[in-house]
KELONU-347239 format. One record per residue (C-alpha): residue number from 1; x, y, z. Coordinates in steps of 0.25 Angstrom, whole numbers, plus 5000, padded with zeros to 4 digits. Example, Ala and Ser with C-alpha at 12.3 -4.5 7.8 and 13.67 -1.06 7.14 Angstrom:
2
n, c1, c2, c3
1, 5049, 4982, 5031
2, 5055, 4996, 5029
END
This chain:
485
n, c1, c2, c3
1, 4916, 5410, 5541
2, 4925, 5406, 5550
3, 4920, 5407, 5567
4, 4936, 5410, 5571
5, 4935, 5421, 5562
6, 4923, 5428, 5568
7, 4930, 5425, 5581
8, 4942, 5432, 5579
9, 4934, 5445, 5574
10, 4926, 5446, 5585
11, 4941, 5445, 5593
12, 4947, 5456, 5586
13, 4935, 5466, 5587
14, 4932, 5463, 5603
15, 4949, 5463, 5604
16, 4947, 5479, 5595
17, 4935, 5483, 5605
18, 4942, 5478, 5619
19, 4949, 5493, 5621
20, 4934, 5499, 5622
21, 4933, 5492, 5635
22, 4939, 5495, 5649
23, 4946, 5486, 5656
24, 4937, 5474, 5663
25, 4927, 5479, 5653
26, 4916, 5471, 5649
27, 4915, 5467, 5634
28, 4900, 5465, 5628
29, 4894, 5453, 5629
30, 4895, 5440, 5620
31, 4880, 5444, 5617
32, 4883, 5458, 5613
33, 4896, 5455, 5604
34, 4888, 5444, 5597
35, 4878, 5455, 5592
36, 4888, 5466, 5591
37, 4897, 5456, 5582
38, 4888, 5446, 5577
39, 4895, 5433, 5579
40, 4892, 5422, 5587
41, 4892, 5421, 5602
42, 4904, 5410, 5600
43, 4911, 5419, 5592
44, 4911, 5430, 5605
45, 4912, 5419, 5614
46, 4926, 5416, 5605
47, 4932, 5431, 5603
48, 4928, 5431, 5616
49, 4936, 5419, 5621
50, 4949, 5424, 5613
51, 4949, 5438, 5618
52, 4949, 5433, 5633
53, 4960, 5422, 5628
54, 4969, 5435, 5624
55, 4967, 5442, 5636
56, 4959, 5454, 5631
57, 4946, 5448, 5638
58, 4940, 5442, 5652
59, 4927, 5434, 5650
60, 4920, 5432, 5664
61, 4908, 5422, 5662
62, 4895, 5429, 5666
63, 4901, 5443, 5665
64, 4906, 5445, 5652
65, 4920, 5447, 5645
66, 4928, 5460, 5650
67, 4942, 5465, 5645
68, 4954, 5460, 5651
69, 4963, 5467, 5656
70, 4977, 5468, 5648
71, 4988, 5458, 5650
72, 5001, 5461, 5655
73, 5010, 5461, 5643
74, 5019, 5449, 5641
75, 5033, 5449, 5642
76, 5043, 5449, 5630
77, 5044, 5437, 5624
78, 5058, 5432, 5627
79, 5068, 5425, 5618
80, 5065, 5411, 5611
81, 5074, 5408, 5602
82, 5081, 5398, 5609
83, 5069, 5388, 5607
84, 5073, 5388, 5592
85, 5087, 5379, 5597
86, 5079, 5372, 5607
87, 5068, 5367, 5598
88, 5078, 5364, 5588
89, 5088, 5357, 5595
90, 5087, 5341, 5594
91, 5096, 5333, 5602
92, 5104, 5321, 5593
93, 5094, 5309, 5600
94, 5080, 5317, 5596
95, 5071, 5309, 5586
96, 5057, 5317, 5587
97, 5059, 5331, 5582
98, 5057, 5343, 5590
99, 5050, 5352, 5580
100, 5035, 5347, 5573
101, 5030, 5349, 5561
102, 5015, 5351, 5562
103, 5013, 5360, 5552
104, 5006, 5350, 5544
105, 4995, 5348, 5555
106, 4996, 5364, 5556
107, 4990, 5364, 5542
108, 4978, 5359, 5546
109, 4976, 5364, 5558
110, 4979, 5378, 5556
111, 4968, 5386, 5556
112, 4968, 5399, 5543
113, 4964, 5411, 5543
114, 4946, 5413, 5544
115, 4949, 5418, 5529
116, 4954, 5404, 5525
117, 4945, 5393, 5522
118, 4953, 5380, 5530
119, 4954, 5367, 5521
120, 4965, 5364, 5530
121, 4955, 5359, 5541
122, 4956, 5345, 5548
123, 4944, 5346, 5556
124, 4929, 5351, 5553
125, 4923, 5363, 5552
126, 4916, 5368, 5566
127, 4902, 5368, 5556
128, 4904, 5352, 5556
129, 4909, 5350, 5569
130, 4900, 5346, 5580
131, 4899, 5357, 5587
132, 4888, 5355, 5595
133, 4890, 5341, 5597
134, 4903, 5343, 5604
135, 4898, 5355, 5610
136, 4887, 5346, 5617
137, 4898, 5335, 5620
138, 4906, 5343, 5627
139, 4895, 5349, 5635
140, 4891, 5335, 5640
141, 4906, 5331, 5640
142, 4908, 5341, 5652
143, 4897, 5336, 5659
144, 4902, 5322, 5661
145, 4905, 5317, 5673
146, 4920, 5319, 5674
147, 4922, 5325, 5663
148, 4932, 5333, 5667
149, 4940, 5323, 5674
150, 4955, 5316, 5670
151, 4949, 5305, 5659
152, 4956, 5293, 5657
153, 4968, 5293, 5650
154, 4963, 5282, 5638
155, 4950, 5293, 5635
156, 4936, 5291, 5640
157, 4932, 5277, 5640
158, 4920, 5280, 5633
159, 4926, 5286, 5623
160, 4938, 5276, 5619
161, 4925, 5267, 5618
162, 4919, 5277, 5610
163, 4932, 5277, 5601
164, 4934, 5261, 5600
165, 4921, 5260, 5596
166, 4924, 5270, 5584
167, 4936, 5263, 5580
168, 4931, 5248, 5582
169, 4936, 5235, 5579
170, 4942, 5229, 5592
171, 4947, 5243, 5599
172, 4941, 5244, 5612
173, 4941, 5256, 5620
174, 4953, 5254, 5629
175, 4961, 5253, 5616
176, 4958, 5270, 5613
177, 4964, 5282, 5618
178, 4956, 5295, 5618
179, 4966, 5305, 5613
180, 4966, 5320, 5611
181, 4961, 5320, 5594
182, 4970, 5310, 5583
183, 4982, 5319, 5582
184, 4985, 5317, 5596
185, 4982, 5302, 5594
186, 4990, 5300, 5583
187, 5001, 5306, 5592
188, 4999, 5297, 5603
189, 5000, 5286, 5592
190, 5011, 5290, 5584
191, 5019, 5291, 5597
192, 5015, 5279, 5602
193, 5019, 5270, 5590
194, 5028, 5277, 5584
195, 5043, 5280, 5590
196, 5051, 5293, 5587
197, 5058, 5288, 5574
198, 5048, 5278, 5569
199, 5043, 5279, 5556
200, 5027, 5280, 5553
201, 5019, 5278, 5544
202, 5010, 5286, 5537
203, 5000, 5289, 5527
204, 5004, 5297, 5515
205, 5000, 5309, 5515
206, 4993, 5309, 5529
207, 4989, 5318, 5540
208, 5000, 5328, 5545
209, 4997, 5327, 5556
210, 5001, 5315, 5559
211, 5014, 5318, 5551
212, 5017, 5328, 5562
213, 5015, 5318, 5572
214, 5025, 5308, 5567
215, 5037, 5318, 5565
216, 5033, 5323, 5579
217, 5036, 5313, 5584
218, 5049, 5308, 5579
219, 5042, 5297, 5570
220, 5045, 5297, 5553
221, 5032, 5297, 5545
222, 5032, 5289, 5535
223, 5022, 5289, 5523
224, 5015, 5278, 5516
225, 5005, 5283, 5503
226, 4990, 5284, 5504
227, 4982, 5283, 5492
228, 4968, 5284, 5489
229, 4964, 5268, 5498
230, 4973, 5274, 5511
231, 4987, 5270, 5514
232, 4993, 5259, 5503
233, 4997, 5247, 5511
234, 5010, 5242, 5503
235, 5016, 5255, 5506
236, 5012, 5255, 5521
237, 5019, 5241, 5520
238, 5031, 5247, 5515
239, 5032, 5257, 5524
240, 5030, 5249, 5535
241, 5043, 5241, 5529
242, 5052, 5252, 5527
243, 5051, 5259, 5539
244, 5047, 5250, 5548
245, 5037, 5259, 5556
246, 5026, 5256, 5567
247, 5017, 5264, 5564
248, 5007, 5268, 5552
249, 4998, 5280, 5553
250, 4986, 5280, 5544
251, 4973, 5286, 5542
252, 4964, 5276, 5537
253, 4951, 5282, 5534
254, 4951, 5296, 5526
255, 4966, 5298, 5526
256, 4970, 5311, 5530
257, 4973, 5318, 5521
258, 4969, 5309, 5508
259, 4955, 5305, 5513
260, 4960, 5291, 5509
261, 4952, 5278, 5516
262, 4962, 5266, 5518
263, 4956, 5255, 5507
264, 4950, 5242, 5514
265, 4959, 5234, 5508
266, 4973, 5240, 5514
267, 4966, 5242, 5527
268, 4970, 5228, 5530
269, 4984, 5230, 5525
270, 4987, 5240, 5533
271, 4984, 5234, 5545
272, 4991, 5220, 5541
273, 5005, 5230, 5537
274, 5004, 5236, 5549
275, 5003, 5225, 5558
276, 5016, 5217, 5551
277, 5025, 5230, 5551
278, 5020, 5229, 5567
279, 5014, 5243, 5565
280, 5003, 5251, 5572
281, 4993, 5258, 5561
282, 4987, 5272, 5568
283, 4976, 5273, 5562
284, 4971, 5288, 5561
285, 4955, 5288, 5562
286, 4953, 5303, 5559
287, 4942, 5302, 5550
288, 4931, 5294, 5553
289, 4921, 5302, 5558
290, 4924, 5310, 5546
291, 4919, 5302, 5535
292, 4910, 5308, 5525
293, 4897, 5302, 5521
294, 4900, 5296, 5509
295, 4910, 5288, 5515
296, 4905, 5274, 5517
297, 4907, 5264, 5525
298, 4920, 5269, 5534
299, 4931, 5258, 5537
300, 4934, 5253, 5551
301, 4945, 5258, 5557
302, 4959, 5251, 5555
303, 4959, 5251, 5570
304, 4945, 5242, 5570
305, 4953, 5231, 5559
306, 4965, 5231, 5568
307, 4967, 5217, 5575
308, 4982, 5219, 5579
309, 4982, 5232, 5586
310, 4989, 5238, 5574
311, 4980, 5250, 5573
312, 4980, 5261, 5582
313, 4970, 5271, 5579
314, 4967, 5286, 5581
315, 4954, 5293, 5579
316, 4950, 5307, 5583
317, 4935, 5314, 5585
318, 4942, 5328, 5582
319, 4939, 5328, 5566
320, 4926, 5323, 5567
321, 4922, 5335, 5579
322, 4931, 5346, 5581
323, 4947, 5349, 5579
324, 4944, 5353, 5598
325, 4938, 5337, 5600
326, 4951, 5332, 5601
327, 4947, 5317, 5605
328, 4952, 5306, 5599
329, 4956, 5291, 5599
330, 4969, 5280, 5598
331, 4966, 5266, 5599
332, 4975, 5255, 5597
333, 4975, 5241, 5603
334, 4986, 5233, 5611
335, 4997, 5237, 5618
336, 4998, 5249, 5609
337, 4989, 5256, 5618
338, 4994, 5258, 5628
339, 5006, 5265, 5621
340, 4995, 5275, 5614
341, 4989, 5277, 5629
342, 5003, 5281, 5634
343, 5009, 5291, 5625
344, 4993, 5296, 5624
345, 4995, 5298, 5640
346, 5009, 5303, 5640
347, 5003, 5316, 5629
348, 4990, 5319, 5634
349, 4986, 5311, 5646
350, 4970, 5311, 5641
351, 4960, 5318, 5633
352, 4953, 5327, 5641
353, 4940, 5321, 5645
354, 4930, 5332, 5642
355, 4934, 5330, 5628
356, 4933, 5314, 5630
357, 4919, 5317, 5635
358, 4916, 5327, 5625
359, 4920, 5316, 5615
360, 4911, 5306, 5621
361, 4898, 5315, 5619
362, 4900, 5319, 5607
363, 4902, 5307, 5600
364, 4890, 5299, 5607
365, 4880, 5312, 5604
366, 4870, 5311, 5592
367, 4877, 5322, 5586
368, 4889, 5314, 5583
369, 4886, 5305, 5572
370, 4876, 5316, 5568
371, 4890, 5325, 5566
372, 4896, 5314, 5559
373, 4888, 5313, 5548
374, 4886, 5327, 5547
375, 4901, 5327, 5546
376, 4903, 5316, 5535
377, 4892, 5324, 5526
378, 4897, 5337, 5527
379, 4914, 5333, 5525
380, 4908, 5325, 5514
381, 4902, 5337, 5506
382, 4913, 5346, 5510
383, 4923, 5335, 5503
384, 4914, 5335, 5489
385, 4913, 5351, 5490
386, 4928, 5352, 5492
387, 4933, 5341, 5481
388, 4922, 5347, 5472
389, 4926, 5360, 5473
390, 4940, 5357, 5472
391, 4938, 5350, 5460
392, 4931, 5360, 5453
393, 4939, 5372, 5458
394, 4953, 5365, 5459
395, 4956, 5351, 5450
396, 4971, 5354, 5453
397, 4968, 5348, 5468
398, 4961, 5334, 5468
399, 4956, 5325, 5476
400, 4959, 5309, 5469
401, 4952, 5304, 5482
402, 4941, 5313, 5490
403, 4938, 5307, 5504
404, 4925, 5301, 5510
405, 4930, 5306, 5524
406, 4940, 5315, 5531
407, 4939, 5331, 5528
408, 4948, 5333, 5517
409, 4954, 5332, 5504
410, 4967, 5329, 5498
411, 4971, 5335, 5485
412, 4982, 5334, 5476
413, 4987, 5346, 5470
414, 4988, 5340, 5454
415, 4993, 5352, 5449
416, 5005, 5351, 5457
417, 5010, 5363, 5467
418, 5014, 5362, 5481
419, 5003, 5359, 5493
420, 5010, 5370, 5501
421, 5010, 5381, 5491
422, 4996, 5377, 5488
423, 4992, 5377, 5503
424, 4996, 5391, 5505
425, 4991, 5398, 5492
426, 4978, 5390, 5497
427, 4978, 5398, 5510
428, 4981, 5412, 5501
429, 4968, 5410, 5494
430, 4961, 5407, 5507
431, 4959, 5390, 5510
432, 4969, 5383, 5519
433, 4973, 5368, 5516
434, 4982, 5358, 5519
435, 4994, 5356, 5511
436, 4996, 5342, 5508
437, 5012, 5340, 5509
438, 5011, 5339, 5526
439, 5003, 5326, 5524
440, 5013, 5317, 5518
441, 5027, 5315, 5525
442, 5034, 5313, 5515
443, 5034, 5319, 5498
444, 5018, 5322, 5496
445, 5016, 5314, 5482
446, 5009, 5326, 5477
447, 5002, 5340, 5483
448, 4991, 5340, 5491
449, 4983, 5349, 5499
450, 4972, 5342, 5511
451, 4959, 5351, 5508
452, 4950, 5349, 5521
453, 4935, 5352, 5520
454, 4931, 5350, 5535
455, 4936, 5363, 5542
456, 4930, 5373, 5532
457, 4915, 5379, 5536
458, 4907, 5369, 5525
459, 4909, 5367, 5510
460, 4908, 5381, 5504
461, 4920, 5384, 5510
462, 4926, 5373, 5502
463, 4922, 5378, 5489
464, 4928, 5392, 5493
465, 4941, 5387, 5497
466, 4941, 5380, 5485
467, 4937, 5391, 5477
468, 4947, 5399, 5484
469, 4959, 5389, 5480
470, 4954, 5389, 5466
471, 4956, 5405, 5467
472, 4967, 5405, 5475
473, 4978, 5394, 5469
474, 4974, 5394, 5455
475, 4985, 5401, 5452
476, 4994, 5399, 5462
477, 5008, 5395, 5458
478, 5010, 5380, 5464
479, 4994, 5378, 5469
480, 4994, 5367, 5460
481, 4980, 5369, 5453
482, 4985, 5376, 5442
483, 4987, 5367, 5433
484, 4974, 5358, 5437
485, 4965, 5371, 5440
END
């Protein structure tokens, strides 16, 4: 089912059957261990590449992999407990904490066992990535004239054209900076706006991510509700009020995690509330290349109605491709830039240009909006298959609002319980999701769990890991469905 899988079994047998061979000793060939194990040549190619990165192997190009020698032993380990007072330690002045949480982003980004079927997932499945697309970009990407040289520190020129032109209105090109995926934007942003000790705001609930940002660096999230037409701009005013912040996170298109779209009408108002609190708006873009094709008509970007210079604007190719293109985009416009460019420069001087180029091919390749559509069919059917089978297998999690874009759903768990408790008995009966109290940074209103249908093989998987909580929890003291199941 699962490819690491079949890669780590063809490791463990080659790693059981190394003794047979001397020294120097020639392994069979790719060819052979294909037919001898039947798996796929990437699969060898894989098991391969692991046994050589643990020494046990030496691949030679052209001749064939050969044992390795055995390594010289390492030395004891010596002692390091004195880096528990070290990293505890904080001197009287010191505002950012020296410890960081991030076991909200770890969530998602943990990868469970080859058993478990992963509705945990922020990015798509490999089946609906564009493999072959990108595998062809980055062919041609590495024949490029200078491809392997320094690029410029801003990002390719083409491709901050490229990106101004995706996120319109009167953002030109010299207004972007390519950057290393949205996280690492969002960083650049947050710490370019925001001072250790400042307040920001933000959604409620809303990515964890960006959560662990905030505390990292010193700042005080503060949250302002979200309900089924975005962010409610009379409690963005207030906030803005009270704590007299700067700085206003906010994902206006498919809210992660809610799937909410910021009504037409408060569009406006946001923009004007921010502009009289003399605040930036970041506006966090994740999801447009993920709508589904029911969606309508999207909206413009926040970024494409902003006169002022108000918005500042993040937008990634990673969600829409694969989790390994780590290419992305921060525009604002005015003085603001320049701020963004130098703490961007101070982190990571550049994105490295094959990827820029990479980048560049992909997205002006035939196969590109071909992958898009593809991509808003298939997250479309995969979001009726799951809020189908989660209605007729689980009533006690619903879904008041199910999304038109983004790849998952929010459920509230009606029958009460606690997400965390429901969360682990989930992984006992084999499915892995995402427990909902990381995405608010204050007291969650209520329970919820995040339930992702992008990263699973297709929608048979669904239903199984539906069919494996109904199974599994039904009876679990605190899973919240009892009383609604």
């Amino acid at each position: 089912m699962y490819e690491r899988s079949s890669v780590a079994e063809l490791a463990d047998s080659l790693r059981s059957e190394l003794n047979r061979y001397s020294i120097g000793g020639k392994l069979p060939s790719s060819r052979a261990l294909v037919e001898r194990h039947r798996v796929s040549p990437v699969t060898v190619s894989r098991a391969l590449a692991q046994l050589a990165a643990e020494g046990l192997v030496v691949t030679r190009p052209g001749a064939g992999v050969f044992r390795a020698a055995p390594r010289t032993p390492l030395p004891a380990a010596g002692d390091t407990s004195w880096q528990e007072v070290a990293l505890s330690a904080e001197g009287a002045g010191d505002i950012v904490p020296r410890s960081v949480d991030a076991s909200g982003v770890l969530a998602c980004l943990a990868a469970p066992p080859p058993s478990v079927i992963a509705l945990n997932s922020g990015y798509l499945h490999s089946s609906i990535q564009p493999e072959r697309a990108m595998a062809a970009a980055l062919a041609r990407a590495g024949r490029r004239p200078g491809a392997w040289d320094r690029p410029p520190m801003e990002g390719l020129p083409e491709l901050r054209d490229w990106f101004a032109r995706e996120i319109g209105g009167a953002v030109a090109a010299a207004d972007v900076l390519v950057t290393a995926g949205g996280q690492s934007a969002l960083t650049t942003a947050l710490r370019a706006l925001a001072p250790p000790g400042a307040p920001v705001l933000v959604e409620s609930p809303t990515y964890p991510g960006l959560l662990a940002i905030a505390r990292a660096s010193g700042c005080r999230p503060v949250p302002v509700p979200v309900d089924a037409d975005g962010v409610r701009p009379e409690l963005l005013a207030a906030a803005f009020e009270a704590t007299g912040a700067r700085v206003f996170v906010c994902q206006p298109l498919f809210q992660n995690p809610t799937g909410a779209v910021l009504a037409p009408g408060r569009r406006p108002e946001v923009l004007r509330i921010a502009r009289a609190a003399g605040a930036f708006v970041v506006e966090d873009d994740y999801a447009r290349a993920l709508a589904h094709d029911d969606s309508g008509p999207l909206p413009a970007t926040l970024a494409a109605e902003d006169h002022d210079g108000v918005v500042v604007h993040v937008r990634s190719l990673t969600k829409a491709t694969s989790p390994s293109l780590r290419v992305g985009a921060l525009a604002g416009r005015g003085p603001v830039v320049e701020r963004l460019r130098a703490v961007q420069v101070v982190d990571s001087f550049f994105v490295p240009r094959p990827l820029q180029e990479a980048a560049l091919e992909l997205v002006g390749a035939p196969a590109w909006p071909r992958h898009l559509r593809t991509v808003a069919a298939e997250l479309r059917h995969r979001r009726d298959v799951l809020a189908g089978a989660l209605r007729r297998e689980l009533p006690g999690l619903t879904v008041p609002h199910p999304p038109t874009g983004g790849y998952q759903l929010w459920a509230r768990m009606t029958g009460g319980g606690d997400d965390a408790s429901f969360a682990a008995a989930a992984l006992r009966a084999g499915v892995a999701v995402a427990p909902g109290r990381p995405y608010f940074c204050a007291e969650p209103p209520a329970p919820y769990v995040r339930l992702s249908f992008a990263g699973v093989s297709g929608p048979g998987e669904l239903v199984e890991a539906v069919q494996r909580l109904r199974a599994g929890l039904g009876e679990e003291p605190g899973g919240g469905l009892t009383s609604d199941a």
